[in-house]
C-alpha positions in Angstrom: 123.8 206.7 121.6 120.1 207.0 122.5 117.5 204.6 120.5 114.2 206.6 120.2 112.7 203.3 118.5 113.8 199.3 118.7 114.2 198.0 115.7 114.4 193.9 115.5 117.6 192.1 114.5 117.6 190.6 111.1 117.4 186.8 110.8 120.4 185.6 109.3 119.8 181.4 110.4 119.7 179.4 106.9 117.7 176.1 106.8 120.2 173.3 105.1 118.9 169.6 104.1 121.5 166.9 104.1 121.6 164.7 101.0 123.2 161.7 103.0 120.5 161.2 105.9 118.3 163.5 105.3 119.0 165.6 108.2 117.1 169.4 108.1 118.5 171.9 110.3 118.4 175.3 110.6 122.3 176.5 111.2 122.7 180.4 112.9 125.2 182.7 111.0 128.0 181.4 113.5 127.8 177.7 112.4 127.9 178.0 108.2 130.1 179.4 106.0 129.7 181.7 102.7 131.2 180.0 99.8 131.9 180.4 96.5 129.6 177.7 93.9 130.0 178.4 90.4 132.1 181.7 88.7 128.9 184.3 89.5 127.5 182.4 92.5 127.6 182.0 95.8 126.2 179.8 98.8 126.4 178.6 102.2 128.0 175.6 103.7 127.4 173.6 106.9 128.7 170.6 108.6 125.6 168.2 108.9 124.4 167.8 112.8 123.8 164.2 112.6 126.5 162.5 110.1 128.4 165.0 109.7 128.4 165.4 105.9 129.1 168.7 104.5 126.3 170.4 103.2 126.0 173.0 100.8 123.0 175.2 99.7 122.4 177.6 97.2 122.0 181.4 98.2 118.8 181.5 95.7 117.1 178.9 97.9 115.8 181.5 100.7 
C-alpha cells in the first residue's frame, strides 16, 4: 500500500483518579479494560499504579 499523506494515530490513553489514594494516571489502551456500568452504559477500568485499587471511570468523563 502506498500512503500519499500521514495521518496521526488516534489517542486512545484514558486519565483514571483513584478514590483510595488519590493516585491520577493516565493508563494506554493496553493497561484498562472496557466494562460494562449500568444496563445502557459503559466504562473503563484500571488497576491503580500505586495501591493497586481497581478503578473505574465513566466513558462520559472524556
Amino acid at each position: 500500500m502506498k500512503i500519499i499523506k500521514e495521518g496521526k494515530k488516534p489517542d486512545y490513553s484514558k486519565r483514571f483518579t483513584c478514590d483510595l489514594c488519590g493516585c491520577v494516571f493516565i493508563a494506554e489502551k493496553s493497561e484498562y479494560a472496557i466494562v460494562q456500568i449500568d444496563y445502557n452504559e459503559s466504562g473503563y477500568e484500571c488497576e491503580c499504579p500505586c495501591c493497586g485499587a481497581l478503578v473505574r471511570r465513566t466513558s462520559d468523563d472524556d
